[in-house]
N, C-alpha and C positions, 0 to 999 in steps of 0.2 A: 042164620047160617050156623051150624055146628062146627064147636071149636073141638081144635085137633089139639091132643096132649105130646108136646113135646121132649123126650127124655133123653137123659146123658147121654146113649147112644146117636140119635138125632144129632144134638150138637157135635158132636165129635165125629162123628160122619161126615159131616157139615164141612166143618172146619182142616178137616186134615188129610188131603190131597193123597197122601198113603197109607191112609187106612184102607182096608178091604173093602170095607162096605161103601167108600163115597159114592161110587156112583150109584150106587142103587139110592143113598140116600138123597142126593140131587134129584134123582126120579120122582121119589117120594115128594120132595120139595113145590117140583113142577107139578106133580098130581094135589097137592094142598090148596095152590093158588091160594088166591086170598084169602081165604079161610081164616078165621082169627088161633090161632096160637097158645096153650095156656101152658106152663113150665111152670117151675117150684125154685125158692132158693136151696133147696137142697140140690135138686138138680144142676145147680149153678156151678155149686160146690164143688160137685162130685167130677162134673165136667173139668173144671179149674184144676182140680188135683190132678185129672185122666191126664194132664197139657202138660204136666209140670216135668216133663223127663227131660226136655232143652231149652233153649232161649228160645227159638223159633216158636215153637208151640206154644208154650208161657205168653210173648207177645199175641200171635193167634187167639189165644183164650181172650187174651183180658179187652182184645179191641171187637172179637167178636159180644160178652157181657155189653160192654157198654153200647153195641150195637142193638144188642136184647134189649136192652131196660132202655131205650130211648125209644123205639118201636111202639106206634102207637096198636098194631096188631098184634102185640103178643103182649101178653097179661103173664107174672110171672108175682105169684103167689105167694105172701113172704111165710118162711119160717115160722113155728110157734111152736109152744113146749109139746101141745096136742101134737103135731104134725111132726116133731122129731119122734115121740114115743111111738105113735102111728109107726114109722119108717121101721123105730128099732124094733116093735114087733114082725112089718114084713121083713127085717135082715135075718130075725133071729130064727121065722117060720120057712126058709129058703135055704138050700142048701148051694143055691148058685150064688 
């Protein structure tokens, strides 16, 4: 089965009832089914930091993480020096 890559937007879609995109991303979700999952800890990150504007969110982030990394379908890819350089060459070739 082919694994679907999961990115900050996903999570934050995911997790945040008043974001724009939720429902579409719940969509998303229900069209993935089981499918396995791969994410990055920078993703992790990036998402964590997207949460941190209130408590509500902040709590959301960190109970949806540890709902990720116990997840035996979703593989989530650690950091390494390779993979931040990687990252900061795609921040620095983006203008988004």
């Amino acid at each position: 089965m082919t694994a679907v890559f999961a990115d900050t937007f996903y999570w934050y879609g995911l997790s945040n009832p008043r974001d724009q995109w939720h429902h579409v991303v719940l969509r998303a979700r229900t069209d993935v089914g089981r499918r396995p999952i791969v994410t990055t800890d920078e993703v992790l990150v990036e998402y964590a930091s997207s949460m941190a504007s209130d408590l509500f969110l902040r709590v959301a982030a960190r109970s949806l993480i540890d709902a990720i990394m116990a997840d035996p379908n979703v593989t989530v890819l650690p950091q390494s020096r390779d993979s931040f350089v990687e990252g900061l060459d795609l921040f620095s070739s983006r203008p988004d």
